[in-house]
Backbone as numpy.savetxt, mean C-alpha at the origin, in Angstrom:
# Nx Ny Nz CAx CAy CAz Cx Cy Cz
-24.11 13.88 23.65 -23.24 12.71 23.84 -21.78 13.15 23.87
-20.95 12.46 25.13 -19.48 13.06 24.89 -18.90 12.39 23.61
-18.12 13.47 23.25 -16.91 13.04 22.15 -15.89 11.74 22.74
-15.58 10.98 21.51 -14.63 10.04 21.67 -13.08 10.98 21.57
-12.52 10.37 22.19 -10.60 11.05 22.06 -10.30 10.79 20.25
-10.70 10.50 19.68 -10.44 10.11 18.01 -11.68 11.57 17.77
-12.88 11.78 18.16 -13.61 12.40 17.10 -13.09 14.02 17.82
-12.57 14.17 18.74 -12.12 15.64 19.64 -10.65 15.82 18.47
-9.78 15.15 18.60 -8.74 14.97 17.72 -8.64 15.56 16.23
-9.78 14.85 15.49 -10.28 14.66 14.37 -10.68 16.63 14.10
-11.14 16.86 15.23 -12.08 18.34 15.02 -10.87 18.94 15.06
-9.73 19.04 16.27 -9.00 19.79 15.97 -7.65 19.67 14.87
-7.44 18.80 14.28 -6.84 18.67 13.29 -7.69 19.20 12.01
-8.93 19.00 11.86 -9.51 20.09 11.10 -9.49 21.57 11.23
-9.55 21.80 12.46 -9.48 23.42 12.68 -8.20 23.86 12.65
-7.16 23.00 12.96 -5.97 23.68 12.50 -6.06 23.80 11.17
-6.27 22.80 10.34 -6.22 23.07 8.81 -6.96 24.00 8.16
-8.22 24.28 8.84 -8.79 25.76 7.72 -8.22 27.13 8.18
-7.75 27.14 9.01 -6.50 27.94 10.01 -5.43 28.58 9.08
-4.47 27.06 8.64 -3.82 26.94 7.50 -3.97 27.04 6.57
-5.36 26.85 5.78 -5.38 27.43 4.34 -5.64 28.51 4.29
-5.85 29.27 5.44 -6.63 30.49 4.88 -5.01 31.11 4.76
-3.87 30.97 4.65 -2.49 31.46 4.04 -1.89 30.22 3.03
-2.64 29.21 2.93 -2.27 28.24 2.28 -3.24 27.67 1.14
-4.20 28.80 0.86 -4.99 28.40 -0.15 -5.15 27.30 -1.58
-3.66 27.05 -2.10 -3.33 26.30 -2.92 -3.53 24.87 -2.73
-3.39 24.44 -1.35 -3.67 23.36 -1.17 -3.86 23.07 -0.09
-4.71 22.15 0.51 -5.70 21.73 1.94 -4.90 20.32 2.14
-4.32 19.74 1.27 -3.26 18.53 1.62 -2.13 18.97 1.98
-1.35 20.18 1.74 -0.27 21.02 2.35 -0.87 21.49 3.69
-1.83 22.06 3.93 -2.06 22.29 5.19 -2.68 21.26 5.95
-2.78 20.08 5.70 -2.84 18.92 6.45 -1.83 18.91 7.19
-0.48 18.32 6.12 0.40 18.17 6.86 1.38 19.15 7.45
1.24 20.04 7.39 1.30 21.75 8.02 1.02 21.24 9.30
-0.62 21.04 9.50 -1.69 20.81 10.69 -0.79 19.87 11.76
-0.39 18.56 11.05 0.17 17.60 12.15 1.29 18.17 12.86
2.24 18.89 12.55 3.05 19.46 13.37 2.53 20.45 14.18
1.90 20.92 14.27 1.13 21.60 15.23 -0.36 20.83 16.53
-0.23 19.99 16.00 -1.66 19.06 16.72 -0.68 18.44 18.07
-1.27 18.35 19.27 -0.50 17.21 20.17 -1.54 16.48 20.93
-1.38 15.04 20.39 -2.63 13.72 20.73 -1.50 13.02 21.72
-0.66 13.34 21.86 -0.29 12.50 23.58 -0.89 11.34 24.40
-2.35 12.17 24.31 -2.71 11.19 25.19 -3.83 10.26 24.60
-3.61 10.01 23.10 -4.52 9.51 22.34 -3.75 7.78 21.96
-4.10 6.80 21.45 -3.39 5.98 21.06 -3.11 6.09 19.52
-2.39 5.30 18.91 -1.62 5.24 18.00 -2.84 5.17 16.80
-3.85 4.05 17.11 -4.72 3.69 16.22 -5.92 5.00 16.10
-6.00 5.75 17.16 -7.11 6.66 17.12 -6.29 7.64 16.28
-4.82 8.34 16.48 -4.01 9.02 15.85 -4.38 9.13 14.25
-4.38 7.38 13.96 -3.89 7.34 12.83 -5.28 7.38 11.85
-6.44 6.98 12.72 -7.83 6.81 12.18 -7.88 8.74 11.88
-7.37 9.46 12.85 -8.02 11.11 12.81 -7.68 11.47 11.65
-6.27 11.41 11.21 -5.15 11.53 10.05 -5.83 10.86 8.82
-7.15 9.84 8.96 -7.27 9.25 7.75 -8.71 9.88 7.70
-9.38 10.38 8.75 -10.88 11.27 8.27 -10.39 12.37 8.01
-9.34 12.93 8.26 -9.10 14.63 8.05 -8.87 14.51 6.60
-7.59 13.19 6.27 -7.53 13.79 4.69 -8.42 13.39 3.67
-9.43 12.61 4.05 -10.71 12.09 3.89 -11.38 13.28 3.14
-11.34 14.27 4.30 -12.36 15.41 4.45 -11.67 16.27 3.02
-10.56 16.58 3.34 -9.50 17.51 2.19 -9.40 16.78 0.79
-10.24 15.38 0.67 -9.55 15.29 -0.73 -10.78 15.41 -1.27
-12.28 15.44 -0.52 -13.71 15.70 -0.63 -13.55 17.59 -1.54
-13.05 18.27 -0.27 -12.78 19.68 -0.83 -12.13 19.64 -1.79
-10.53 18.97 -2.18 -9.67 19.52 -2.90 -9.46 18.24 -3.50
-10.58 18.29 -5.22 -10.72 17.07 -5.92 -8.95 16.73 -6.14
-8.77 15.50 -5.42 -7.34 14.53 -5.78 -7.39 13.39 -6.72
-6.47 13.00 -7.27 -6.41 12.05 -8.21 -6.59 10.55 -7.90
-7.30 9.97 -8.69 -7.74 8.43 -8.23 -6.52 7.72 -7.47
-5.59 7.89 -8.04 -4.20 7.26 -7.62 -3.56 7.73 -6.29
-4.24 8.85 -5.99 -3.92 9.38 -4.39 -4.88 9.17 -3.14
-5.84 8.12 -3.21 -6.77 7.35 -2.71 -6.75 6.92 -2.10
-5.95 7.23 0.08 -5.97 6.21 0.81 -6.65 4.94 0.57
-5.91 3.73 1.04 -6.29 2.33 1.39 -6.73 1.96 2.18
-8.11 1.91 1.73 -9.17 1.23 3.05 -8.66 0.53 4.19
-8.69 0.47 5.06 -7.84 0.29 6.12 -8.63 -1.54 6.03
-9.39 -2.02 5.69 -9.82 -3.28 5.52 -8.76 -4.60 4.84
-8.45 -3.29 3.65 -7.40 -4.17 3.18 -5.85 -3.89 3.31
-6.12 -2.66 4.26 -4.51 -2.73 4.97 -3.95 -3.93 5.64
-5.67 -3.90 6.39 -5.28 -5.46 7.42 -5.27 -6.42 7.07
-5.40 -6.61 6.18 -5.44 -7.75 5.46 -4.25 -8.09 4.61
-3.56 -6.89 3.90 -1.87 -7.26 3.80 -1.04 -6.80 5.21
-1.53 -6.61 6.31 -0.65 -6.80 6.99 -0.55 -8.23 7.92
-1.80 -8.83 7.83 -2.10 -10.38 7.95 -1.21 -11.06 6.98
-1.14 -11.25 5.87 -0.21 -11.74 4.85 1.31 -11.55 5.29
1.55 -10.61 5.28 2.80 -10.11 6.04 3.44 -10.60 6.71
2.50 -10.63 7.83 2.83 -11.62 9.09 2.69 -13.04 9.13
2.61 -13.75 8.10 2.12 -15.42 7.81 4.46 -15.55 7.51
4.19 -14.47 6.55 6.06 -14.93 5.80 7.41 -14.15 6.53
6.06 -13.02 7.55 7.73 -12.18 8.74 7.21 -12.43 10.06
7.81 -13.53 10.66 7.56 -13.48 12.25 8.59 -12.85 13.36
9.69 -12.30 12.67 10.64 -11.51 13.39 10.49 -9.98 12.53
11.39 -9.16 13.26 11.77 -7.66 13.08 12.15 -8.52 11.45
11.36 -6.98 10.13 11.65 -7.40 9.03 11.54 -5.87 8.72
12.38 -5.93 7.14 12.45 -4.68 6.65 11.27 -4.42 5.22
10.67 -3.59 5.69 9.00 -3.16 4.42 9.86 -2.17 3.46
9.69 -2.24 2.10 9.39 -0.97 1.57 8.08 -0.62 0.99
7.42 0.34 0.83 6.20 0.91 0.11 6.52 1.54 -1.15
6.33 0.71 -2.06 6.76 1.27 -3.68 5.53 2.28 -3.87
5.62 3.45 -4.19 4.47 4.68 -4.14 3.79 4.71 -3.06
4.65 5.32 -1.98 4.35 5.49 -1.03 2.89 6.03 -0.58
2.75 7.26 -1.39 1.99 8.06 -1.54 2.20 9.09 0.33
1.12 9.33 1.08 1.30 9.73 2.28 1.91 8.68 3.44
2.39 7.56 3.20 2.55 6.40 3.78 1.61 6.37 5.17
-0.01 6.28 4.83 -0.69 5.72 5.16 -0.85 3.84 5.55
-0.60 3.70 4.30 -0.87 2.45 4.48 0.53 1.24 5.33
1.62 1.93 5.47 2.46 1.80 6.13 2.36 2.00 7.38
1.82 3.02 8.02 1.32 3.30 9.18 -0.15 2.32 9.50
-0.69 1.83 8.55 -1.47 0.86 8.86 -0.51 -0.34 9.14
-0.02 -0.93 8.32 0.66 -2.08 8.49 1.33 -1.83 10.27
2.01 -0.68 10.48 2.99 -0.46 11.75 2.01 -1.15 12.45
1.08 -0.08 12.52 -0.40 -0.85 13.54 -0.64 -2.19 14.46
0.06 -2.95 12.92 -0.70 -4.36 13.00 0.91 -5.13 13.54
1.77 -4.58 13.19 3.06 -5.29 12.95 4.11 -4.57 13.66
4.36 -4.53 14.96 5.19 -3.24 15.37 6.86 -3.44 15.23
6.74 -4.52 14.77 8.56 -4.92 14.54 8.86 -4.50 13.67
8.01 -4.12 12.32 8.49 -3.99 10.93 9.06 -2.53 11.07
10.23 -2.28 10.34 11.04 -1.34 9.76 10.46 -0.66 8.45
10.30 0.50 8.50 9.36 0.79 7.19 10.47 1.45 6.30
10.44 1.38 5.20 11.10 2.42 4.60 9.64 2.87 3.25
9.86 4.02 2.43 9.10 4.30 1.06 9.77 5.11 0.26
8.95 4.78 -1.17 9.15 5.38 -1.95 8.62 6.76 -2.58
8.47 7.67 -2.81 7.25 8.76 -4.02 8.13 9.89 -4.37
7.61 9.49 -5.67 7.40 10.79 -6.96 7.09 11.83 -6.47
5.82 11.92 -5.61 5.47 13.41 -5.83 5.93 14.14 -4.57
6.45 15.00 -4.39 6.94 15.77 -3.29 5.97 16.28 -2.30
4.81 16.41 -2.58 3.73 16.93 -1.39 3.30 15.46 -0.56
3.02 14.74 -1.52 2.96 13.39 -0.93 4.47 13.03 0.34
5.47 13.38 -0.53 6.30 12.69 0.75 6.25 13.89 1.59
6.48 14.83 1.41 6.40 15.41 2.33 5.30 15.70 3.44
4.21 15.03 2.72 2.94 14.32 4.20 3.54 13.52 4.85
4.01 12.76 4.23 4.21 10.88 4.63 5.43 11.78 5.60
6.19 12.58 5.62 7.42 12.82 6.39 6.40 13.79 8.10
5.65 14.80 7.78 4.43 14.96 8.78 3.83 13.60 9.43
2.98 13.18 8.54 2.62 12.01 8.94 3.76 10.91 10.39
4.38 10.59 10.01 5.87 10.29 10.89 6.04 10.59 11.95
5.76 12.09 12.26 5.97 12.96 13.15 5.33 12.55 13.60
3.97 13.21 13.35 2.79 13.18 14.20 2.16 12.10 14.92
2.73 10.01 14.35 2.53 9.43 14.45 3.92 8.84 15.53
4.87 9.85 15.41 6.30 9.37 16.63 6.58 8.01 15.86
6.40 7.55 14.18 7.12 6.58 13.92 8.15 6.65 13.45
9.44 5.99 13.35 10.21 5.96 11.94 9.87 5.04 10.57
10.49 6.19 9.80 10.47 5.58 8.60 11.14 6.22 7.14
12.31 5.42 6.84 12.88 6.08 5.98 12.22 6.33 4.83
12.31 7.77 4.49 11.39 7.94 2.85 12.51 8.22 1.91
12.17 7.41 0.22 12.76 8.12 -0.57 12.20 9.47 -1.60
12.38 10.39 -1.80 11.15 11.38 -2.67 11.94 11.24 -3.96
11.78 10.11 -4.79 12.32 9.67 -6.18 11.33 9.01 -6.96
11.77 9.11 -8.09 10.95 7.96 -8.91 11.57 6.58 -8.59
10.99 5.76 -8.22 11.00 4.53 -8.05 11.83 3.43 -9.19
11.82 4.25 -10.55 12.48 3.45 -11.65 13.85 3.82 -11.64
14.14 5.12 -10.71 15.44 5.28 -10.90 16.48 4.86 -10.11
18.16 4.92 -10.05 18.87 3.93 -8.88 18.33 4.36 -7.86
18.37 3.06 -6.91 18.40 3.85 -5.41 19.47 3.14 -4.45
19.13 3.86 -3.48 20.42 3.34 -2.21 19.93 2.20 -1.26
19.17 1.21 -1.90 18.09 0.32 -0.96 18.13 -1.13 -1.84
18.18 -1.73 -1.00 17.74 -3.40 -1.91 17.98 -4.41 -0.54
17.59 -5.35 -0.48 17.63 -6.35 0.35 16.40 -6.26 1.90
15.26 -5.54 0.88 14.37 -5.81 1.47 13.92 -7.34 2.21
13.23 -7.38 2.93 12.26 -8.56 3.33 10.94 -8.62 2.11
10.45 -7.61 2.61 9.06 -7.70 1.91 8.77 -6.06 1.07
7.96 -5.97 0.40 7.48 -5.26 -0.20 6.04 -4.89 -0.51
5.31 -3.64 -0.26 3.80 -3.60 -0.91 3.74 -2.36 -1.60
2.45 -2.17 -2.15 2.34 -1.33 -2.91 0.94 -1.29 -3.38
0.19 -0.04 -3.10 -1.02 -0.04 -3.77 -0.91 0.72 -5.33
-0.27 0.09 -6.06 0.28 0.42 -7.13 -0.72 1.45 -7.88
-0.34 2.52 -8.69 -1.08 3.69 -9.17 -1.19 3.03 -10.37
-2.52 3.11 -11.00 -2.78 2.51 -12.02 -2.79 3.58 -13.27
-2.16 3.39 -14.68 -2.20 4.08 -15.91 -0.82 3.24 -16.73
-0.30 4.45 -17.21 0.98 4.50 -18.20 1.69 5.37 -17.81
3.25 4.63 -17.88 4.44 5.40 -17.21 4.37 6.38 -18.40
4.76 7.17 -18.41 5.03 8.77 -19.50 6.11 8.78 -20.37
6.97 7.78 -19.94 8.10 7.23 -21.16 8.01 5.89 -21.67
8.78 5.80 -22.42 9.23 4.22 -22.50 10.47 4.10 -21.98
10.34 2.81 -21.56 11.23 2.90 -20.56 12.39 0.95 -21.04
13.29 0.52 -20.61 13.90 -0.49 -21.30 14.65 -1.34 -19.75
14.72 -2.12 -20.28 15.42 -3.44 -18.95 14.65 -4.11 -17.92
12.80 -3.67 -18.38 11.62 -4.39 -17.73 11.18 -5.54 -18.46
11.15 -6.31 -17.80 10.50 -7.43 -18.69 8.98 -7.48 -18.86
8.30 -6.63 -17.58 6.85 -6.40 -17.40 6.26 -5.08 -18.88
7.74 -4.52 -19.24 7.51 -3.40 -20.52 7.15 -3.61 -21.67
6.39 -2.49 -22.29 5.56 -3.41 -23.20 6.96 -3.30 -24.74
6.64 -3.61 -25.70 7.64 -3.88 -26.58 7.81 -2.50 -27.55
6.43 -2.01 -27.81 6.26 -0.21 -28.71 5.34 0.38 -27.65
5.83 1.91 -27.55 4.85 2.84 -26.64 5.13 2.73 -25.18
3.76 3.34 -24.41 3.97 3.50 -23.11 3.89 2.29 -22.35
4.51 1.41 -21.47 4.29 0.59 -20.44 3.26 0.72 -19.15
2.59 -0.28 -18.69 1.48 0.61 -17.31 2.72 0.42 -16.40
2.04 1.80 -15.86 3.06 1.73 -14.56 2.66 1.01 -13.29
1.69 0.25 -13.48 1.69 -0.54 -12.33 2.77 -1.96 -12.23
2.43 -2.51 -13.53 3.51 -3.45 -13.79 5.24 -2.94 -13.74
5.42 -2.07 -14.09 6.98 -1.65 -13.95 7.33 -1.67 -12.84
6.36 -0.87 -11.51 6.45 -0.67 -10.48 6.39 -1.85 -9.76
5.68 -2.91 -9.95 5.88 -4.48 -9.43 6.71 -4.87 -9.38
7.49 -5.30 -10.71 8.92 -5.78 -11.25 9.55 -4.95 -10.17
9.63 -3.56 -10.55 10.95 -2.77 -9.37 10.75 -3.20 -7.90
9.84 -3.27 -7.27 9.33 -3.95 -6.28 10.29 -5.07 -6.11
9.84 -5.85 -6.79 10.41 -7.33 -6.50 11.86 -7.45 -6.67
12.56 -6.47 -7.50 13.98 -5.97 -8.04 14.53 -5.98 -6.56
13.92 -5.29 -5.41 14.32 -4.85 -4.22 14.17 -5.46 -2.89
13.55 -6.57 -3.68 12.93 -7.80 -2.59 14.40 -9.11 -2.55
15.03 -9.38 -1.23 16.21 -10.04 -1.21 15.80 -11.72 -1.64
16.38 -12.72 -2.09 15.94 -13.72 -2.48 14.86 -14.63 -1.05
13.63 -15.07 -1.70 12.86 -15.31 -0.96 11.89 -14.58 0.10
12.48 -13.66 -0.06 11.36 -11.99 -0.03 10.33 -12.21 -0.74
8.93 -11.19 -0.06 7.68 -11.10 -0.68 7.55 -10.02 -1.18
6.15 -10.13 -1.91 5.67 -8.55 -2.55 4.19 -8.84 -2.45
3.38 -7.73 -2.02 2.62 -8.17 -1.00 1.78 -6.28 -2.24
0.78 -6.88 -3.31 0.56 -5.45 -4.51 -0.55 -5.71 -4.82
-1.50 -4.31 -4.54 -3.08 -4.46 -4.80 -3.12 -4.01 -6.46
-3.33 -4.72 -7.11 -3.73 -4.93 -8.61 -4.91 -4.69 -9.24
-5.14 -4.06 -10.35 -6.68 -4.35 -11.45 -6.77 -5.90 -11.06
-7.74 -6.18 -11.18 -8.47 -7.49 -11.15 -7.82 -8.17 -12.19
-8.03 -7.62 -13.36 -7.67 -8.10 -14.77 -6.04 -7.67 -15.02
-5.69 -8.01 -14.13 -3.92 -7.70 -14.42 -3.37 -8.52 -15.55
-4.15 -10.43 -15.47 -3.76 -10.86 -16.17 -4.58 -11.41 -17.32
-5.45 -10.95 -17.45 -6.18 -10.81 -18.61 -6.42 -9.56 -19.56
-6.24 -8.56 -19.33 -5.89 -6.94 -20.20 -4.24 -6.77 -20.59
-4.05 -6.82 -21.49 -2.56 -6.47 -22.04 -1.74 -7.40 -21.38
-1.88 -8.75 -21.34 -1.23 -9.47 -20.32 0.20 -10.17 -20.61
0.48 -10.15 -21.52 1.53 -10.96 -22.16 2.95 -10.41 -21.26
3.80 -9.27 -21.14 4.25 -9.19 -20.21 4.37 -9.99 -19.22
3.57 -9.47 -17.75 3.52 -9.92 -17.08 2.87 -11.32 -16.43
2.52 -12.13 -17.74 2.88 -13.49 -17.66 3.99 -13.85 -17.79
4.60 -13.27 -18.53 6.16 -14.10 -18.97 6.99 -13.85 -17.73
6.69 -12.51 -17.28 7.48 -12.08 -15.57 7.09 -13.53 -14.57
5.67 -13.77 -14.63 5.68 -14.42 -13.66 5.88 -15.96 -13.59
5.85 -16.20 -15.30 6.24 -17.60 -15.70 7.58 -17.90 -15.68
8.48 -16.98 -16.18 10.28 -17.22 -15.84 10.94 -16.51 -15.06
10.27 -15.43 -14.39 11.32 -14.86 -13.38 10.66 -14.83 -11.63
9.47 -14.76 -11.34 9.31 -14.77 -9.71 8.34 -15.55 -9.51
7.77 -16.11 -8.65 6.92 -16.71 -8.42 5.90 -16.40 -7.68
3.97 -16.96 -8.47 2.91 -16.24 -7.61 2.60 -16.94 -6.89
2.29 -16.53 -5.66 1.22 -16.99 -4.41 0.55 -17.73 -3.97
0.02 -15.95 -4.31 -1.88 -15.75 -4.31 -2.01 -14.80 -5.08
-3.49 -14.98 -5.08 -4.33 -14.00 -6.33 -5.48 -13.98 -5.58
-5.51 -13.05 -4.48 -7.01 -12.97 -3.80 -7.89 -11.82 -4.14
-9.18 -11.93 -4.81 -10.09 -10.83 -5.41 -10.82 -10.29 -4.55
-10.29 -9.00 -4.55 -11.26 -8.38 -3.26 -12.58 -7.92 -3.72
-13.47 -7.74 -2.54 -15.00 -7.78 -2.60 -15.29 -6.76 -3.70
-16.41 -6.52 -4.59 -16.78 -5.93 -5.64 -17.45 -4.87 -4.45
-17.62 -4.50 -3.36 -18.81 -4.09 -2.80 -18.12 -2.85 -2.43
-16.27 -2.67 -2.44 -15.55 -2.01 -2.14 -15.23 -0.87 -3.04
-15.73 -0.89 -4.38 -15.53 -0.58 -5.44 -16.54 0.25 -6.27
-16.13 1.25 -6.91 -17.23 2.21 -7.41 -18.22 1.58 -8.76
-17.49 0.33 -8.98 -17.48 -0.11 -10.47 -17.01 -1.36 -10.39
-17.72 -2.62 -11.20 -16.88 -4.27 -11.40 -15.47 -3.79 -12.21
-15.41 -2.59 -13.09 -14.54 -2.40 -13.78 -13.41 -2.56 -13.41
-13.26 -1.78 -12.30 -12.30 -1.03 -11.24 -12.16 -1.46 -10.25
-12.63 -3.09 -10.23 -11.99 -4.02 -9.59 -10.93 -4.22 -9.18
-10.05 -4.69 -7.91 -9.26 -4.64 -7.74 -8.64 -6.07 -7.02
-7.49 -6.74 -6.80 -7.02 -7.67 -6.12 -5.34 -7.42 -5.53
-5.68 -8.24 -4.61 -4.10 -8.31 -4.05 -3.53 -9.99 -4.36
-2.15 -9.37 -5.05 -1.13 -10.39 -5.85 -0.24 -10.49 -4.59
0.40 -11.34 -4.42 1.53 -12.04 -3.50 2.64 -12.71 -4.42
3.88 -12.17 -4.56 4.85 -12.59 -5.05 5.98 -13.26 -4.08
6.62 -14.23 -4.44 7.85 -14.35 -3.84 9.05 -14.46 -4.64
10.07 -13.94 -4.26 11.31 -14.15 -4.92 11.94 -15.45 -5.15
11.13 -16.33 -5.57 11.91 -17.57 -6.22 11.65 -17.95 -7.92
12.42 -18.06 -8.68 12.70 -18.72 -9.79 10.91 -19.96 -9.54
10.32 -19.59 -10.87 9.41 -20.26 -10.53 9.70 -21.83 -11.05
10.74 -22.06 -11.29 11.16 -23.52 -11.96 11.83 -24.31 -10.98
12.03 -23.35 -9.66 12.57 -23.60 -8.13 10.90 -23.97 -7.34
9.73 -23.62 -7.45 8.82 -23.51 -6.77 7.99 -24.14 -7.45
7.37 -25.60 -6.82 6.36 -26.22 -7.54 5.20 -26.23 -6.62
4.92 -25.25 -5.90 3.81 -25.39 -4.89 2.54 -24.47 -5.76
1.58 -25.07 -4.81 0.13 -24.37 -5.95 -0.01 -22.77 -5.30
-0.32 -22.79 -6.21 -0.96 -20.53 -6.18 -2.53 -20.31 -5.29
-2.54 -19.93 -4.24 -3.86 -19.79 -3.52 -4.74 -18.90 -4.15
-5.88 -19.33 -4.83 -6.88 -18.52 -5.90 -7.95 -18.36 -4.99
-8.45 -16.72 -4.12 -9.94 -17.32 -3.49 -10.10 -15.63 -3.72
-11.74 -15.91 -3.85 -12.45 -14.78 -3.20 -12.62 -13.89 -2.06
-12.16 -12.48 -1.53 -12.79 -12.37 -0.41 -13.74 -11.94 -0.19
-14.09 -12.50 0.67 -15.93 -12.16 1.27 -16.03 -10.60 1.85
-17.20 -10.26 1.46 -17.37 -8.49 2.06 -17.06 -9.10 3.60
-16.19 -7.70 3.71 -15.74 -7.51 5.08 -16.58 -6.95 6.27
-17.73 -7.04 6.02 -18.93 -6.45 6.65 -19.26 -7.56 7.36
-19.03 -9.12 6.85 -19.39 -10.61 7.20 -18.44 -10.97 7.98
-18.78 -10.17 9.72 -16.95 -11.09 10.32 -17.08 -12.45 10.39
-18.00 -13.46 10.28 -18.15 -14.72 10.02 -17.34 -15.30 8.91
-17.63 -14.84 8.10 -16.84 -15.60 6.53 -15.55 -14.99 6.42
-15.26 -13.56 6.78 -13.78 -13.04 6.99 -12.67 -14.14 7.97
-13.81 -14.80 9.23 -13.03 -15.32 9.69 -12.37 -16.85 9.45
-13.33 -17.14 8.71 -13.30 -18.95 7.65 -12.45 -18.26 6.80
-12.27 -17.38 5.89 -11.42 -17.04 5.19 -10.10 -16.77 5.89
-9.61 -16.34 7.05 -8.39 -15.94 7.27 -7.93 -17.35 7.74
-8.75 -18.38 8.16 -8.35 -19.59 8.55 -7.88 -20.06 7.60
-9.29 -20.18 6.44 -8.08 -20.93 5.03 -6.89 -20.76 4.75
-6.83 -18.82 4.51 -5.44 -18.53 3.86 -4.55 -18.74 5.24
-4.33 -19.10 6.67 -3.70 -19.66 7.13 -3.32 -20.59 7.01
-4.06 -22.03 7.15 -3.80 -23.24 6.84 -3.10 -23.57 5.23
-3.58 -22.30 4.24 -3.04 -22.85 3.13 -1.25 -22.32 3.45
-0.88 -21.48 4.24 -0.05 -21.41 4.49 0.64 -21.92 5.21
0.24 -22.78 6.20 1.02 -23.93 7.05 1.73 -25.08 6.16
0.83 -25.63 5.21 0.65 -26.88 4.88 1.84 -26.27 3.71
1.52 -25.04 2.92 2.86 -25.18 1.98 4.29 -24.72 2.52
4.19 -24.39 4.06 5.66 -24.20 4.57 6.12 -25.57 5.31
4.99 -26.36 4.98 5.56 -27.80 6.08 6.84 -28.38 5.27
């Protein structure tokens, strides 16, 4: 059977990379993005590009055990915050990606959204320095920052904001979060929200895949964040079927930048249906449309 232009792609972006480790042994995610500057898909489209880029490092994080928190985003629920996205930006708008990580999921969103302006954030330097390959290889722009996210930056007056937030405890304690806990370490998913939304211009979104139990585990925090300082959404629970574990559940939160004592509209609470069901995916994207008409009327 002939090869598709995505699975020809796919092979040789692999073969450049064992190419590359064999002088780059330390790491197969360095010679990933090694690989993309050397690969030329020209005559491939953007989406096959970006699908090759997401089986190759697929393949490398299989070889070279990576950390839960460095876990491309199913491209299911890329589309699905980049659907959200597009309900609150119908013109050219400015994204940031709080933990960027390889800004994958940014390059998903581009996908879906070609007006948006990307900018990101990351800590870890191999990471941005994919996400800066990545770019290339994908002919997008996108400004990266390679910082910690808690510290100043040269950015604010975002539109919108996402984040597949890395789940644990920040390594300090840290002070001037309201999401922080009061003794000990703070999770850094919540800090990273708050900063998020810190950078979101008034009436800006934040658009952050969450533990399920964000607000039921250690919750006191980030109730009080969301009871006196921004206002929620939605709270949509994504499918258990996606997930290694009910534990490790996960959902996407929708924030907006208003004073919630400014905003008396109701919070959209739903389930989503496995994405395997394009039937009920599609009753579902209707709802969360219409629930969005009716509260912008």
């Amino acid at each position: 059977m002939e090869q598709s232009k995505l699975e020809i792609l796919y092979q040789i972006i692999i073969n450049e990379v064992d190419r590359l480790a064999e002088s780059m042994p330390e790491s197969r995610l360095d010679a990933l993005g090694e690989a993309l500057y050397e690969v030329d898909a020209s005559d491939t489209t953007y989406t096959d590009m970006r699908k090759a880029f997401q089986f190759a490092y697929l393949k490398q994080s299989k070889e070279e055990k990576i950390q839960a928190n460095h876990q491309l985003t199913p491209d299911s629920i890329g589309y699905l915050i980049s659907h959200i996205l597009g309900l609150y930006n119908r013109e050219s708008f400015n994204l940031l990606d709080i933990g960027s990580g390889s800004g994958h999921l940014s390059m998903t969103v581009k996908e879906q959204l070609n007006e948006v302006n990307l900018h990101g954030v990351e800590i870890d330097p191999s990471l941005a320095q994919l996400n800066v390959a990545l770019c290339e290889y994908l002919k997008t722009k996108m400004e990266i920052y390679p910082q910690n996210a808690l510290e100043d930056m040269f950015i604010d007056d975002m539109d919108a904001v996402i984040g597949d937030l890395p789940i644990g405890y920040y390594p300090v304690e840290v002070e001037g979060y309201v999401t922080a806990f009061e003794e000990g370490m703070s999770y850094a998913h919540l800090l990273l929200l708050e900063r998020g939304m810190q950078l979101v211009k008034p009436g800006g979104v934040g658009v952050f895949i969450v533990p399920s139990n964000i607000l039921e585990s250690h919750s006191d925090t980030i109730k009080t964040y969301i009871k006196e300082h921004i206002s929620l959404k939605m709270f949509l629970t994504l499918p258990e079927t996606i997930f290694k574990s009910k534990d490790s559940g996960k959902s996407i939160m929708v924030l907006e930048n208003v004073k919630p004592s400014e905003d008396n509209r109701d919070v959209l609470l739903l389930k989503v249906p496995d994405f395997k069901n394009a039937n009920a995916i599609k009753t579902f994207l209707n709802d969360l449309n219409n629930w969005y008409e009716n509260e912008t009327k």
